[in-house]
C-alpha positions in Angstrom: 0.0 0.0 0.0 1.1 3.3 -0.6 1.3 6.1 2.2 0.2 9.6 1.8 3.5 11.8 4.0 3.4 15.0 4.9 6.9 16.4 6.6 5.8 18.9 9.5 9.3 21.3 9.6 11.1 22.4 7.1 14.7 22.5 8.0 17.6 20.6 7.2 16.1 17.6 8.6 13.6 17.9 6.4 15.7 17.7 3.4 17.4 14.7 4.6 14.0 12.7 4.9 13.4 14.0 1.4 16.2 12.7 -0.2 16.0 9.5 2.1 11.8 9.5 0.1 13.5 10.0 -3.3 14.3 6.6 -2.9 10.8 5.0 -1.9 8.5 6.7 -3.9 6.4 2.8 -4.5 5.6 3.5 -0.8 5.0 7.0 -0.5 3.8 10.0 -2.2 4.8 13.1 -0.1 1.9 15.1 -0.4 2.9 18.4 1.1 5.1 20.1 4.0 4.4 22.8 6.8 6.6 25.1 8.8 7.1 28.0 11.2 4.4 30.6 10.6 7.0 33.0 10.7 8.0 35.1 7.6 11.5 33.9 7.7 10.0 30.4 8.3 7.2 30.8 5.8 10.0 32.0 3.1 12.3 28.3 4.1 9.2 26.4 3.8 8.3 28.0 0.1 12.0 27.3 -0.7 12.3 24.0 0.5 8.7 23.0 -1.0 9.6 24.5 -4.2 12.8 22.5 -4.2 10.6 18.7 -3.2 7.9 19.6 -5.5 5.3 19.4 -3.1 2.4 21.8 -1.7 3.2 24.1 0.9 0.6 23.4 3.5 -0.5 26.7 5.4 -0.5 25.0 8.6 -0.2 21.9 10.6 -3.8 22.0 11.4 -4.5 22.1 7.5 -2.1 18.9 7.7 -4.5 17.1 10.0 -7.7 18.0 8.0 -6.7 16.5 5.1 -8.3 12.5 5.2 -5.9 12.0 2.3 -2.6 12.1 4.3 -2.3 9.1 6.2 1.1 9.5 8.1 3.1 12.4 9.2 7.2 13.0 9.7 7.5 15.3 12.6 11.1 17.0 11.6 10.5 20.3 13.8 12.3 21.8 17.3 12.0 19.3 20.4 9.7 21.2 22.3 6.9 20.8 19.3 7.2 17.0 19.1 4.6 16.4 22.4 1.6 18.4 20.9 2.5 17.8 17.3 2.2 14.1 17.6 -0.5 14.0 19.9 -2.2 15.5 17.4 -1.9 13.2 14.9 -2.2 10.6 16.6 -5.8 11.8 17.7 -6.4 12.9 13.4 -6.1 9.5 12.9 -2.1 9.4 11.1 0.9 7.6 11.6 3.4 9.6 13.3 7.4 9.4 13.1 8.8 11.3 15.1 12.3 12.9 15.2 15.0 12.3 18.1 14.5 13.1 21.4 10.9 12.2 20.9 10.1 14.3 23.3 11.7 16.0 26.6 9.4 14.5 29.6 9.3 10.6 30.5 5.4 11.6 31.4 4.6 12.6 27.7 6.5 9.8 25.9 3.7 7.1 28.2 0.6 9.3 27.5 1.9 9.1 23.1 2.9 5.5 23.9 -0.7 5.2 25.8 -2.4 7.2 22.4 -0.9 5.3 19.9 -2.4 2.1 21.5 -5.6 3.8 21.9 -5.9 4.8 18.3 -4.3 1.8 16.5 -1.8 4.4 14.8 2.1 3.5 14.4 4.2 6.3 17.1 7.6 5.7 15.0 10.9 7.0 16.9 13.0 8.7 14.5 16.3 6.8 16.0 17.9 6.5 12.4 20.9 4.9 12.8 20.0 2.0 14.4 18.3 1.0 11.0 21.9 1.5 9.5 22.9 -1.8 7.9 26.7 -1.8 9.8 24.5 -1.7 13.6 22.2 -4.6 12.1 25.3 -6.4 11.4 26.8 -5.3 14.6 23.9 -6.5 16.7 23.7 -10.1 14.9 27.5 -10.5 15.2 27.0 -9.2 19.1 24.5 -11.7 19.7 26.0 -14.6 18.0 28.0 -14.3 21.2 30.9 -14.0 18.5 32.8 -11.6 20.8 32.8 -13.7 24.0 32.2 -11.7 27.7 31.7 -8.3 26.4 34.0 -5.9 29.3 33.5 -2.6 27.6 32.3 -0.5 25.1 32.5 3.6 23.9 30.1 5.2 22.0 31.7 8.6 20.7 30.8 11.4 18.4 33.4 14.8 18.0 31.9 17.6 15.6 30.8 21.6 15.0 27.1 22.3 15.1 26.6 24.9 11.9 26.5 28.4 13.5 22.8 28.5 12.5 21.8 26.0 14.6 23.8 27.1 17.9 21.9 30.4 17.2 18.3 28.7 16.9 16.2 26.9 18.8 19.2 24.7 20.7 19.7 27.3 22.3 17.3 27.7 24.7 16.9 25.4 27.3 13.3 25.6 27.5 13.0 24.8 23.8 16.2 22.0 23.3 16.1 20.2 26.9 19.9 20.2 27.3 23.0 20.8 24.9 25.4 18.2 23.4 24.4 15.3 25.1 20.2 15.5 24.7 20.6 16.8 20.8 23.0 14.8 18.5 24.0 12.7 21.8 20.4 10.9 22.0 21.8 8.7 18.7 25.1 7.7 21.0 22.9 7.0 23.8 20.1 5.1 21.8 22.8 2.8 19.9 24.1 2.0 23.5 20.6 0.5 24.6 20.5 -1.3 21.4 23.6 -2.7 21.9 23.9 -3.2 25.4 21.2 -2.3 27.0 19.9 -0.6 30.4 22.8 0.7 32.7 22.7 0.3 35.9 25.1 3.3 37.4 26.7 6.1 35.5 28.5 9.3 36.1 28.7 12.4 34.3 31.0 15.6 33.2 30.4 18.1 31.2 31.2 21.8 29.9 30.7 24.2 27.9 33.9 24.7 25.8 32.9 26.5 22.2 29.2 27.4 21.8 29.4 29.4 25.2 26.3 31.4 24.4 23.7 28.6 24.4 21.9 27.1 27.4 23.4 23.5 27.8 26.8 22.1 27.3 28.4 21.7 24.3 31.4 18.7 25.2 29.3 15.4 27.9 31.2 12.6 28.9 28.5 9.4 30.3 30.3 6.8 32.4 28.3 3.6 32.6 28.4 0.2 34.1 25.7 -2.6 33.8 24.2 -5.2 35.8 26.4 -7.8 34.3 29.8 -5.3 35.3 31.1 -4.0 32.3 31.6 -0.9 31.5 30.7 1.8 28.9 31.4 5.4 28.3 29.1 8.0 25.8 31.1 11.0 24.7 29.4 14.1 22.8 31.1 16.9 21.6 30.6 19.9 19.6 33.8 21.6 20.9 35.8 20.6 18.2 36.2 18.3 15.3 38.6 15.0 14.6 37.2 14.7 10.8 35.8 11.3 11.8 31.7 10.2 11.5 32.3 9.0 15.1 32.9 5.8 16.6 31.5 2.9 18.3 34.0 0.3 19.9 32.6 -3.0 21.5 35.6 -5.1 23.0 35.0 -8.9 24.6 37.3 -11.7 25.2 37.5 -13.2 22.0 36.8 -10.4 19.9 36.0 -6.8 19.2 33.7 -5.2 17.1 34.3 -1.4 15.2 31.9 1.0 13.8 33.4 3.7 11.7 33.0 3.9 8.0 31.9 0.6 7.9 31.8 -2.3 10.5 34.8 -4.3 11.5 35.2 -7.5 13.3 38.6 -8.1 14.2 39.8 -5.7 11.5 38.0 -7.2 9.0 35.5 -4.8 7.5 32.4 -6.8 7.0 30.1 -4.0 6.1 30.2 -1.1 4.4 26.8 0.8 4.8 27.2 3.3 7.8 26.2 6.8 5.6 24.2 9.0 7.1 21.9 9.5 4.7 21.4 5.7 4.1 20.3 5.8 7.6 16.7 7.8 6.9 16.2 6.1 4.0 16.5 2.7 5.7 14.2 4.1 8.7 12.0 5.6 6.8 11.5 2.3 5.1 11.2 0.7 8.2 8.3 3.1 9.2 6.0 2.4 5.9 6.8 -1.5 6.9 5.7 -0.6 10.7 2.3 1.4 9.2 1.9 -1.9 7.1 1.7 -3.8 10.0 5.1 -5.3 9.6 7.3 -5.9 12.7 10.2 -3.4 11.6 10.7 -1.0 14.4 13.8 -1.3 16.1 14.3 1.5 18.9 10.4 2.2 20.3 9.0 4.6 22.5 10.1 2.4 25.5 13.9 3.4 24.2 12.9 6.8 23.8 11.7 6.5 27.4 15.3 5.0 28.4 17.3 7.2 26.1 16.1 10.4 28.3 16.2 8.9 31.5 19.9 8.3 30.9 20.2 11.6 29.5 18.3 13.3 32.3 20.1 11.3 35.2 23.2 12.3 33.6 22.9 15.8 33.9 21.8 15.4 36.9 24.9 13.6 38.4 27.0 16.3 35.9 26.0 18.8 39.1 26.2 16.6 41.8 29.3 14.8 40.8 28.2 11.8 42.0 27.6 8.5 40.9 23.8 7.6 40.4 21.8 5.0 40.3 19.7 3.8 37.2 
């Protein structure tokens, strides 16, 4: 069956998903997009329409009034994702919903509780657990191909554009942290996939580079699970090594490397880790999910875990202390 989208944002998000759609037009038509009513935002949204090919809806309540859109992509500032997909969810769509779903453990149960209610798909916008290197990763990992697994980092070094430290992320109220809750949530997600729930962690962070925003822009998450090995999560947007990141997952008889491509033991066994592959491959995953089709891979259960972690870790950033999970 094909799927009726619309994108609700227009920012560079939105052009990711759109590129990521290019490739699955037998599954979906994108029928339109809406932004911020602003005139700056009303002149991206014309921009970024005109560039899609696609109608530029005049508002997200148009969105919802139209029976013939049957799912939504919720690609606007954090603070918006509660009410936006609430919203759908009660017009009857599908929602997927960019990362962090939303900024309040309370509000993820009550979408979780609405999405049962209504029979509609709530779709976590965790893309790069859909990459193809963390699907080989996580079959290798459970293979039990790696023997006792002792540790494991999950690191990401980069600049934010200028842009974006002058937006919305900056504001607390609006963002919910710095580093850590924005482009951290994908280290933190891809560490519950992997490993799952922590069961202590400590925390330090600063703010090194984007000094004028609200929350931090370098986090550093110690962790150590029920079983006793350790982890650590490390965000930073205080400067830049030139890599895509790096996740490292070490055990007794082997190790496994995500970087350009997977590695076990050296040997690359994978090649797919692109960014952009990664919202293609979950969008994919969220026309299977509205199908019916058991492809979701990080629910609203993660979500639920990813900002507890992140949450508790701030948290422990000011008491210096280690805390309980």
């Amino acid at each position: 069956m094909k799927h009726r989208i619309a994108f609700v944002g227009a920012g560079w998000i939105a052009d990711w998903y759109y590129r990521a759609y290019d490739g699955l037009r037998e599954s979906f038509d994108l029928v339109g997009c809406c932004g911020n009513p602003s005139p700056e935002g009303q002149k991206r949204l014309r921009a970024a329409c005109d560039k899609m090919g696609t109608k530029a809806f005049a508002s997200y309540e148009e969105i919802l009034a139209d029976r013939d859109v049957d799912c939504v992509a919720i690609l606007s500032p954090t603070s918006k994702h509660f009410d936006q997909a609430s919203a759908a969810l009660k017009a009857g769509k599908h929602a997927l919903v960019e990362k962090p779903v939303a900024l309040d453990e309370a509000q993820l149960e009550k979408l979780a509780k609405l999405a049962r209610e209504t029979g509609k798909v709530l779709f976590p916008g965790h893309n790069f657990v859909y990459r193809p290197v963390d699907k080989k990763a996580k079959e290798i990992l459970d293979s039990g191909a790696l023997g006792a697994v002792s540790y494991a980092s999950f690191r990401a070094v980069h600049f934010i554009p200028p842009e974006h430290a002058a937006g919305w992320r900056k504001d607390f109220k609006d963002s919910g942290g710095g580093a850590m809750m924005d482009s951290g949530t994908h280290l933190v997600y891809q560490s519950l996939y992997f490993l799952g729930m922590p069961r202590w962690l400590s925390c330090f962070s600063a703010s090194k580079h984007y000094t004028e925003m609200d929350g931090e822009d370098v986090c550093q998450i110690s962790l150590q699970y029920p079983d006793g090995k350790v982890g650590q999560i490390f965000q930073s947007w205080g400067s830049s090594d030139g890599s895509a990141g790096e996740i490292r997952i070490e055990g007794d008889k082997g190790v496994l490397l995500i970087t350009d491509a997977l590695y076990h033991d050296g040997v690359k066994v994978e090649d797919d880790s692109s960014y952009q592959s990664s919202f293609y491959h979950t969008l994919a995953s969220f026309g299977l999910a509205v199908d019916g089709k058991p492809s979701m891979v990080s629910s609203v259960e993660e979500a639920k875990q990813t900002l507890r972690i992140i949450q508790t870790a701030y948290g422990a950033a000011k008491s210096r202390k280690v805390v309980s999970l």
